[in-house]
Each structure stands twice: as structure tokens, then as C-alpha cells.
C-alpha positions in Angstrom: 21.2 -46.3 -30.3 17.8 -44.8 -32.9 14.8 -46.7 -32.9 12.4 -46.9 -35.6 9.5 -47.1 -32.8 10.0 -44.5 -29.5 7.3 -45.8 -27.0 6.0 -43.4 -24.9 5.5 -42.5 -21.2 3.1 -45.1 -19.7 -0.2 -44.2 -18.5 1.2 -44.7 -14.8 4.3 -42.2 -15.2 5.2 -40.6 -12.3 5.6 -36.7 -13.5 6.5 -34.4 -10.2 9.0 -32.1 -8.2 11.4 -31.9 -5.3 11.8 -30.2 -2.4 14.1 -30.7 0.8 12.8 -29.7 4.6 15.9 -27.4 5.5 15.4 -25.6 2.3 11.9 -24.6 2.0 10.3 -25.1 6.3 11.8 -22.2 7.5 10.7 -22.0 11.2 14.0 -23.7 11.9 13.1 -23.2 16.2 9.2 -23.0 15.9 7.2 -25.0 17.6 9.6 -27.7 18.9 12.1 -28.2 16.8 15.4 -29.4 17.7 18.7 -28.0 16.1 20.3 -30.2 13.1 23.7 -29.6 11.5 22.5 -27.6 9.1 21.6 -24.9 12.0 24.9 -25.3 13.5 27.5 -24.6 10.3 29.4 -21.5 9.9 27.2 -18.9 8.2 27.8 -17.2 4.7 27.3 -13.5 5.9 26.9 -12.8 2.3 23.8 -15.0 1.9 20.8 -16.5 4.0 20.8 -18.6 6.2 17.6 -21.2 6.4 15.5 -20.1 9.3 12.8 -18.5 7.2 13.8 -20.3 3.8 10.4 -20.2 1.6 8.2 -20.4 4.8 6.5 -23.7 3.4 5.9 -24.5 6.7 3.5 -22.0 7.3 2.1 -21.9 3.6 1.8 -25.6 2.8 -1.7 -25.6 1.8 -1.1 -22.7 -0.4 2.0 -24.3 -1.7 0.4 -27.8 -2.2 -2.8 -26.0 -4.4 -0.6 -25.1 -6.6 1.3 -28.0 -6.7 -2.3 -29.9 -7.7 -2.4 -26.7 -10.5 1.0 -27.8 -12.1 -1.0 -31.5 -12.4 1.8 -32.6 -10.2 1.2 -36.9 -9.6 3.9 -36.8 -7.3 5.8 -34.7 -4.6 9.1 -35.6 -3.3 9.9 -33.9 -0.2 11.9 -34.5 3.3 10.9 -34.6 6.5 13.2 -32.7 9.2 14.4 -34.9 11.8 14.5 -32.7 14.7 11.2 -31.4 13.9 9.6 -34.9 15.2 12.8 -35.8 17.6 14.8 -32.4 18.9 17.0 -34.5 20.2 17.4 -36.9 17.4 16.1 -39.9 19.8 13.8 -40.0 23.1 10.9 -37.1 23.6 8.7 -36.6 20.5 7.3 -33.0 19.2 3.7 -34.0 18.7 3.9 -30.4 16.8 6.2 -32.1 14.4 4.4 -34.8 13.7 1.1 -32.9 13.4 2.6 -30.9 10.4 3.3 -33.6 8.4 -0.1 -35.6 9.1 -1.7 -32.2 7.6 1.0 -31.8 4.5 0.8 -35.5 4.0 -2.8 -35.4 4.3 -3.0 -32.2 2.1 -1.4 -34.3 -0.9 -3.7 -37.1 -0.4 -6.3 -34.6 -1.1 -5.0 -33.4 -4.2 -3.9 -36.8 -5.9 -0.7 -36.0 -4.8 1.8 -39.1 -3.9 3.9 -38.4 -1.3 7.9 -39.3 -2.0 9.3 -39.4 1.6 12.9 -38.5 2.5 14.0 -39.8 5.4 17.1 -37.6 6.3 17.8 -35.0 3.8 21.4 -33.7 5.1 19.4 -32.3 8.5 21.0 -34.7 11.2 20.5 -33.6 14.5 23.0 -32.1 16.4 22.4 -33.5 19.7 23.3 -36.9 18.6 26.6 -35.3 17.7 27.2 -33.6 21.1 25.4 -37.2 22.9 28.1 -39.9 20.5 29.9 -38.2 17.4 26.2 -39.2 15.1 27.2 -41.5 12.2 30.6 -42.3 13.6 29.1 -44.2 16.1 27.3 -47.5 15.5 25.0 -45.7 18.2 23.5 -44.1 14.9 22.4 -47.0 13.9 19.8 -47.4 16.1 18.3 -43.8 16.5 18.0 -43.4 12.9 16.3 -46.9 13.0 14.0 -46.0 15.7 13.3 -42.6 14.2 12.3 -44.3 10.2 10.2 -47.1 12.5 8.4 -44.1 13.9 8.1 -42.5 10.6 6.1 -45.9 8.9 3.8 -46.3 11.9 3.2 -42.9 12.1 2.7 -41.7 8.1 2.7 -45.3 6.0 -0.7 -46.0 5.9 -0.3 -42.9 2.9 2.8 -43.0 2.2 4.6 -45.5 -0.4 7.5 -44.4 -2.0 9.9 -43.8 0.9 13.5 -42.4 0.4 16.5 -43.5 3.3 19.1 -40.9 3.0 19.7 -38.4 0.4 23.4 -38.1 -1.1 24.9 -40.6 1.0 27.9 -39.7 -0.8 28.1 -36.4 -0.1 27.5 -36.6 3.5 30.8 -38.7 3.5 32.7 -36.0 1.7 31.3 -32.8 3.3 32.6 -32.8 6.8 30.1 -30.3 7.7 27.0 -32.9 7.5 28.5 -34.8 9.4 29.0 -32.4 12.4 33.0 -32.5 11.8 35.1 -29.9 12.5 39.0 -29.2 12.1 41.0 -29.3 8.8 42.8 -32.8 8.7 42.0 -33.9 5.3 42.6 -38.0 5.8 41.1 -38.1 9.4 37.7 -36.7 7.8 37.8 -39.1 4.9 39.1 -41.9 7.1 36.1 -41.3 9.3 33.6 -40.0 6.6 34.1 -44.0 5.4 33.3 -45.3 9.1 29.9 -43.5 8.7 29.4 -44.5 5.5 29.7 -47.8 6.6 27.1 -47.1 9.5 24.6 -45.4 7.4 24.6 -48.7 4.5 23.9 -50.5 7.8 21.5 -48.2 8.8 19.9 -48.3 5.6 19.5 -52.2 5.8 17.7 -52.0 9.3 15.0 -49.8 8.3 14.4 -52.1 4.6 14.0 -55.4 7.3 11.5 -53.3 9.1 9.9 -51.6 6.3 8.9 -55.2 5.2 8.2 -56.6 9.0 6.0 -53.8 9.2 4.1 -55.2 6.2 4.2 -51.8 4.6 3.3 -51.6 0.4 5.5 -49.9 -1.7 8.8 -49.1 -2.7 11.7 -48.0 -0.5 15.4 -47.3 -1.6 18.2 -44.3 -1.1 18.6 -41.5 -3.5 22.0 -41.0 -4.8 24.1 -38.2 -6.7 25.0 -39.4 -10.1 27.8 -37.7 -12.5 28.5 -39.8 -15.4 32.4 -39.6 -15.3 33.7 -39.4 -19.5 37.6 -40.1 -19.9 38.9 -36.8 -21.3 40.4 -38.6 -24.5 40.7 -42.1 -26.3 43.8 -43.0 -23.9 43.5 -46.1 -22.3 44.8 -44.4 -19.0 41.7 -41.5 -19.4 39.3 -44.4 -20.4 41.1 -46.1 -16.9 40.5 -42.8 -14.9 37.1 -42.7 -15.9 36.2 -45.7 -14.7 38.3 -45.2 -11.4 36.6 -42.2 -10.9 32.9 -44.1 -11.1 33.9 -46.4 -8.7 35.3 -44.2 -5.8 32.4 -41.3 -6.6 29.6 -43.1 -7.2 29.3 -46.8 -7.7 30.8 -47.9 -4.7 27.8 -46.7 -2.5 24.9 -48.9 -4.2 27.5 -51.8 -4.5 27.0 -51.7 -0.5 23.8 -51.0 -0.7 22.5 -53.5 -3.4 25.0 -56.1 -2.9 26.0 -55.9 0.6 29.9 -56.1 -0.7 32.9 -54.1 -0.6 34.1 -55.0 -4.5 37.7 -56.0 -4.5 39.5 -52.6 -6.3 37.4 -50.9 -3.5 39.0 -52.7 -0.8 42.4 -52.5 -2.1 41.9 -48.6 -2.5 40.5 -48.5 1.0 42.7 -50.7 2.5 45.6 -48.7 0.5 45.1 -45.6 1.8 44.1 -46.8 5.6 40.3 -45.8 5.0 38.8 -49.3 5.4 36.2 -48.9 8.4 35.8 -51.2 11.5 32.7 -53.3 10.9 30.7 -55.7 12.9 29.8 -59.6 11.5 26.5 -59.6 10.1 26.5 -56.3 8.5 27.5 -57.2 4.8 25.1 -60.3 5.3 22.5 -57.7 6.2 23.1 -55.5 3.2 22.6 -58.2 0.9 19.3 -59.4 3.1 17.5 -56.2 2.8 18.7 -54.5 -0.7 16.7 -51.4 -1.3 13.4 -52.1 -4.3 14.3 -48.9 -5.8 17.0 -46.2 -6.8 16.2 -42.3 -6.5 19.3 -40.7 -8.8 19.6 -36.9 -8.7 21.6 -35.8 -12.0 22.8 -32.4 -12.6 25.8 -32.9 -15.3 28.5 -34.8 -16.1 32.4 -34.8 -15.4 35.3 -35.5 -17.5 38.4 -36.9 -16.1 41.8 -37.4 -17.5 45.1 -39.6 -16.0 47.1 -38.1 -12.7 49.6 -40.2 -12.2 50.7 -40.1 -8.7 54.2 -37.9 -8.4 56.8 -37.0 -6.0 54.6 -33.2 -5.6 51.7 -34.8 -6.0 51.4 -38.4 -3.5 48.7 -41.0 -3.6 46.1 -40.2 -1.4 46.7 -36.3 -2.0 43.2 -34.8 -3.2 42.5 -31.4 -4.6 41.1 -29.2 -2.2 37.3 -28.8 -3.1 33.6 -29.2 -1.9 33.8 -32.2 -3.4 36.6 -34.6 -5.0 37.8 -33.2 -8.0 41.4 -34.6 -8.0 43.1 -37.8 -6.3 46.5 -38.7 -7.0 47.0 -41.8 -8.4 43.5 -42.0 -9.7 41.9 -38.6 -11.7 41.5 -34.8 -12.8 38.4 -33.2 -13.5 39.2 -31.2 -16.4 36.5 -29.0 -18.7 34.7 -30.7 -21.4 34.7 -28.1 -24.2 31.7 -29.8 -25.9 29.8 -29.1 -23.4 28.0 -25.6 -22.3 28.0 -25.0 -18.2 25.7 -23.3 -16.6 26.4 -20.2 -14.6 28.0 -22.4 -10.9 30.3 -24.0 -13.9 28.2 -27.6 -13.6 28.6 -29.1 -17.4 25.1 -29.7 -19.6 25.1 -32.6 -20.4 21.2 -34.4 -21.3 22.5 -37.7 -22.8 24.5 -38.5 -19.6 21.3 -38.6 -17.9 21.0 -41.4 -20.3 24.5 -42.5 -19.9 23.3 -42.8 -15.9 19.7 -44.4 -16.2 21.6 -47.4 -18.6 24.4 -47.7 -15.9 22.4 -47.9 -13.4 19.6 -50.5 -14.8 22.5 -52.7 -16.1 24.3 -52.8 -12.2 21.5 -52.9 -10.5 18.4 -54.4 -12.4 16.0 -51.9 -9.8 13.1 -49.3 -10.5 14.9 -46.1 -11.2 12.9 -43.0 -10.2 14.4 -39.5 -10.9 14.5 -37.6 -7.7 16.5 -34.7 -8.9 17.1 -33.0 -12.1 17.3 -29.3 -12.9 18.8 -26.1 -13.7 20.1 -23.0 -10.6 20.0 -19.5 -12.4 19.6 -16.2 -11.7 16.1 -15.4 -12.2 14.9 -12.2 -12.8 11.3 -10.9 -11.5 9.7 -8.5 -14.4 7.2 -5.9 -14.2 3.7 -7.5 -13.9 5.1 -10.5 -11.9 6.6 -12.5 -15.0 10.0 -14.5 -15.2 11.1 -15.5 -18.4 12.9 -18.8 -18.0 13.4 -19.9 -21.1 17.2 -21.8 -20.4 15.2 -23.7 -17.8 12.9 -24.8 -20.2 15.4 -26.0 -22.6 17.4 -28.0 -20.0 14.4 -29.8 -18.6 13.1 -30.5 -21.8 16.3 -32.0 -23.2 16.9 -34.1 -19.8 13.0 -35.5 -19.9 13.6 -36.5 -24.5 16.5 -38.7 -23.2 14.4 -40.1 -19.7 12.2 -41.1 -22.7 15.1 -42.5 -24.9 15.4 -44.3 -21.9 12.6 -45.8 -21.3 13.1 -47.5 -24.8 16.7 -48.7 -23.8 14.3 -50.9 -21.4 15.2 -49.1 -18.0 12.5 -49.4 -15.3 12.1 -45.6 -14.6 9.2 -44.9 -12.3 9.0 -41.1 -12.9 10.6 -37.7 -12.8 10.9 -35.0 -10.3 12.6 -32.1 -11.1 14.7 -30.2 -8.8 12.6 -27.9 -7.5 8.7 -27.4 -7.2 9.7 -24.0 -5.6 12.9 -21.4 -5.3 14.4 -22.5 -1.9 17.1 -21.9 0.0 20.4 -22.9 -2.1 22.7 -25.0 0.5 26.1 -22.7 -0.6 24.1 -19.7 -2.7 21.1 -18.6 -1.1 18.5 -17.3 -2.9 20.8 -16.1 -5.5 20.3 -19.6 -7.2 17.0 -20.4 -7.9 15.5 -23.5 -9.3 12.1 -23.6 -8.9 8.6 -23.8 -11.3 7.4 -21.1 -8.9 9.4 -18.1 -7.8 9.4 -16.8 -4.3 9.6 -13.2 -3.6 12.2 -12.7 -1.3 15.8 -12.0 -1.5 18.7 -13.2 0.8 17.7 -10.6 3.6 14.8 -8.7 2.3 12.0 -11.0 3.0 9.3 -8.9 0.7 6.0 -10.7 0.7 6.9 -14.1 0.1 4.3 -13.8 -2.6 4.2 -17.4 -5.3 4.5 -16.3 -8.6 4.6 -18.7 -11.2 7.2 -18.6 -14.4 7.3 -19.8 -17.6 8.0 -23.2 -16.7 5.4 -23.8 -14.1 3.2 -23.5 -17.6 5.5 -25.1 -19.6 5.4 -28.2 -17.5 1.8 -28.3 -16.9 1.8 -29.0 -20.6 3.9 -31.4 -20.2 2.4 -33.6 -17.7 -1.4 -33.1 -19.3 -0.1 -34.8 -22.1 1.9 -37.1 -20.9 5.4 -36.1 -22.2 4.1 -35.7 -25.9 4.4 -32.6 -25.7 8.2 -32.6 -25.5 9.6 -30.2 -28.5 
């Protein structure tokens, strides 16, 4: 839909960038800290591994000046579980907490909001050894006690707050969950019994949130794809929405609604994924809905038909990072209107759109951006410059249709791009950067760690000082 009359950005527009604890800290066993995870997966010898990452946690105050130079309004970062419980529950790291008191404080200084992760993919490793972590309903209550801790501790300056980052993900990536083996079904089948834990998990900390009195806005932040059907066929247009269901929508159903919706059941139930659950958790979910939505949005996917087969049973699911092919329900197939960026991940601006309508007309919450943004290969020239231009065009395309938007009528609270820095990639190093400011390092030749800013970090200072008008 045109309009005759765009509105702009409102005066209170939150304009910032992201950043997740794992993939900037480094000091991954400095001063207290426990082992998450993340620590504990099989290494890439052919990249980094995080224990140094961008060495934030050293350089915060250096980092956060020039956030406050970018004009950032807003900083979206995680804080590392095991950093203020090693164990994931019992004895506290004072020297945990003490670094994020000072970062926290350091943003305060600046005008900087903070925009609080609770558990960005980082989940402690002793509460896997101690109970199998989110398989257990033991979970439950550790990541409870740990978020309670968190409010007391950093909420008097603190109001945006973030449960868990890409629920979804954690469900379908065995690894962040602390699974091992190669049985497909048993780590789906169990992937959904966490799931089911962490939406009840999620609930808890909302109750207390409010019974603390705390002021602000709390919510998760999901991973959105909008799913197009490869062609006019009913049975694509079918897939598509199949495909939005099982990847996506099913995860703030829970959390918003507190329901499992019926097609979900019957696809659970189907394929014997439907987890054990207690009375009074749906009723809980549907207490204690979440007052906002974080969506991270890299590109779309296209889906066509795949009709279960002989070769090819229900339930059988292409082998990938994440679900690319089900049997019985979709295939991810190129779109060949769309250009893809160098990991193959499809450009798609207007289903950034697509997502912000879908998710205001399900869910009728404030709709912050907590993700959005564009991995390359930058290259360091001589006199410290990095010409970014293709990361300029893709954020500026994504933030026109956050605008277009905004006139639709959805409640978006701001944007924060994906990232304020290069960091650590989780499956590329520091061959995939993403940042406003580069880091000089390379996968194992740690240089000088010297902040140089690109392009961008000037193109978006622009943007912010005026307020998105400046938007070619």
C-alpha cells in the first residue's frame, strides 16, 4: 500500500545497535567466569574461537565513547550468564556483576538506554552436567532465580529487558542446548521439551518483573524469516503458511497466548514431539504475556510443496543448521528475484515489512528491531578506511520500509542494527563482519585490536541526527 502522507520517525525513536556477550567479552575464563555451551562446542580449527572475541570486556568505556559518537539512543547488548553465576545457580562472581554495574553505568552516562539480554545462546554448562539444562523443569527455576537477580541487581537503570534470544534456534541447534549424538528425532523430540520449559521460563520472570514493580518493557527476541510460497499454487501458498507456523509463529503463540494452536498440536502430536507439561503452565503463559516483541530479520525464504513420498517420509527433514526441508510440509528453494548476500541469505527489505505487519496483526505488541544487518567481507584500506558501501545500501533499504511501517500503523519502538561492532561470527569468525566499527584483528592474528570506524558508522550518524530524514 502508497500513501499520499509518509509520517515520519517520532521524536522518541529508538535509533541503536546490537551486540551479544559471547561475541564481543572475550575473557571467556577471566575473573570468575564459569564455562557456557558456547565454551564447550567443537571448535572450527579454521576459525576463532571466542575467548578474546573483540575484547569489549576490557575496552568498554572506549567502546561505549564511541557508541555516544555514532548518537546511538540505545544499546542492545547480553549479559553472560556464567559471568555473574559460574555455575549457572548458587555462588555469585561479584566480578561479574561489577562489570556490568560499570557498562551499565557507562551508558547512563552517555544517554545511552540499555536493551538487556537475558540469555543470549551462553547457557551454562554446569547446569547441563548438574540436570540436562532446559530439558529439565529444574531450568526453570535457575533461569528464574538468575533474571530475579538480574532486576534487583541492574533495574533501577535498566528498562527494556530481553528474556531469551532466538528461542527458536536454541530448539533446532542441538549444540545450545548442550546435546550431543546424531539422532535427528530424539534432539527435536527433546529440543520441544525445552522449548516448552523456556516459554514457561519466560512467563516466571514477566510475573516477577511486575511483582518487582519494575517500569518498562520486557518481552523475547525472536528470529523472523517471512516464508513466500514459491509460486501461485495453492499447495506453495499452503507450504508457506505451514512453514510460518512450525518456524516461527508457533513460539509467540506460546508466548503471547499461552496456547498450543490446534494444526500445531496435531503436527506435534503427529510426529510424537508433543512435550510433557505440568497444569498451570499454559494458564501461566497467558497470565504473564511479554509487553514487547524484539524481531531480528536478516531475509526472507521461499518455500514450495514436498509432498511426503515413499524416499522421502513425514517427519524426514533435510539435513541443515537449520530446517530447510520437512516432508510432508516444505522446500526452501532460491528466489531468483532476489540478490543474496555472500553466506547465500536472500535480500529481501519489504519482508522486513511483510514481518513488522505480521507480527502487529498477531500480536497487537510494541515491536522493537533487535537485529537487522548485513555479514561481508570487509576489507581494511591504506589510511585505516573501509568502504562499505553494500552495507549502506542494505540498511538503508531495511530502515525506508521500518518507516513504511510505521505508517501501516505498527507500534515499532526502534531499530538496532546487527552490530555496533565486528564480533566474533557464531559459524565464521571474523571472516564475517557486520559491524559500524571495524576491529583490527583476524581469526588468529590478534593485531592491535585498534576501532576504526567505516563508512557506515558516518553514514548512520547522519541518520540518527536527523531522525531518519536522511534516508536516500
Amino acid at each position: 500500500m502508497e500513501f499520499k502522507d509518509n509520517q515520519s520517525f517520532g521524536s522518541g525513536f529508538l535509533w541503536g545497535a546490537s551486540t551479544s556477550a559471547f561475541q564481543v567479552e572475550g575473557a571467556s575464563e577471566k575473573d570468575g567466569k564459569g564455562l557456557s555451551v558456547i565454551d564447550m562446542m567443537k571448535k572450527n580449527p579454521t576459525i576463532t574461537d571466542f575467548s578474546v572475541a573483540s575484547d569489549h570486556y576490557h575496552r568498554f568505556k572506549e567502546d561505549v565513547a564511541l557508541m555516544a559518537e555514532l548518537g546511538l539512543n540505545v544499546y542492545r547488548f547480553s549479559i553472560a550468564w556464567t559471568r555473574i553465576f559460574p555455575n549457572g545457580n548458587g555462588e555469585i562472581n561479584e566480578k561479574g556483576v561489577a562489570f556490568y554495574n560499570e557498562l551499565i553505568d557507562e551508558l547512563v552516562k552517555h544517554q545511552i538506554e540499555p536493551l538487556v539480554t537475558i540469555y543470549h545462546f551462553d547457557y551454562p554448562q554446569s547446569l547441563v552436567d548438574q540436570y540436562g539444562g532446559w530439558i529439565s523443569r529444574q531450568s526453570i527455576e535457575d533461569f528464574h532465580a538468575y533474571a530475579e537477580f538480574l532486576f534487583k541487581t541492574y533495574g533501577d537503570r535498566v528498562k527494556y529487558w530481553l528474556t531469551i534470544n532466538e528461542q527458536d534456534h536454541v530448539v533446532r541447534i542441538p549444540s545450545r542446548l548442550g546435546l550431543t549424538g546424531d539422532d535427528r528425532y530424539e534432539q527435536m523430540k527433546l529440543g520441544y521439551q525445552a522449548n516448552h520449559h523456556m516459554c514457561v521460563a519466560t512467563a516466571r520472570v514477566i510475573e516477577t518483573f511486575y511483582r518487582l514493580g519494575l517500569k518498562g518493557k520486557i518481552g523475547p527476541a525472536v528470529s523472523y524469516s517471512m516464508v513466500h510460497p514459491a509460486s501461485s499454487k495453492p499447495e506453495d501458498v499452503l507450504a508457506s503458511k505451514d512453514a510460518m507456523l512450525i518456524k516461527h509463529n508457533y513460539l509467540l503463540d506460546l508466548h503471547c497466548y499461552g496456547e498450543y494452536s490446534k494444526p500445531f498440536q496435531k503436527y506435534l502430536n503427529d510426529r510424537h514431539y508433543m512435550p510433557r507439561m505440568e497444569a498451570g503452565d499454559l494458564e501461566l503463559m497467558k497470565q504473564n504475556p511479554p509487553t514487547m516483541i524484539g524481531v531480528n530479520y536478516y531475509f526472507s525464504e521461499t518455500v514450495q510443496a514436498f509432498p511426503a513420498s515413499e524416499e522421502f517420509p513425514i517427519g524426514y527433514q533435510k539435513e541443515a543448521l537449520l530446517a530447510e526441508a520437512e516432508a510432508g510440509v516444505f522446500q526452501v528453494v532460491p528466489n531468483e528475484r532476489l540478490q543474496a548476500t555472500d553466506w547465500g541469505w536472500e535480500i529481501d527489505p519489504i519482508g522486513l515489512r511483510l514481518t513488522l505487519r505480521e507480527l502487529h496483526e498477531r500480536y497487537r505488541l510494541p515491536i522493537i528491531i533487535t537485529e537487522n544487518g548485513l555479514g561481508a567481507y570487509d576489507e581494511l584500506e591504506e589510511g585505516d578506511v573501509v568502504q562499505d558501501d553494500y552495507r549502506i545500501s542494505y540498511l538503508n533499504e531495511h530502515i525506508k520500509q521500518v518507516k513504511l511501517a510505521l505508517n501501516d500503523g505498527v507500534d515499532v519502538l526502534g531499530y538496532c542494527a546487527w552490530t555496533f561492532m565486528d564480533v566474533v561470527s557464531g559459524r565464521n569468525g571474523m571472516d564475517k563482519r557486520y559491524g559500524f566499527v571495524y576491529v583490527n584483528r583476524e581469526n588468529f592474528d590478534l593485531k592491535d585490536m585498534r576501532r576504526i570506524k567505516k563508512k557506515s558508522f558516518h553514514w548512520y550518524q547522519k541518520v540518527i541526527q536527523t531522525n531518519g530524514e536522511s534516508l536516500s
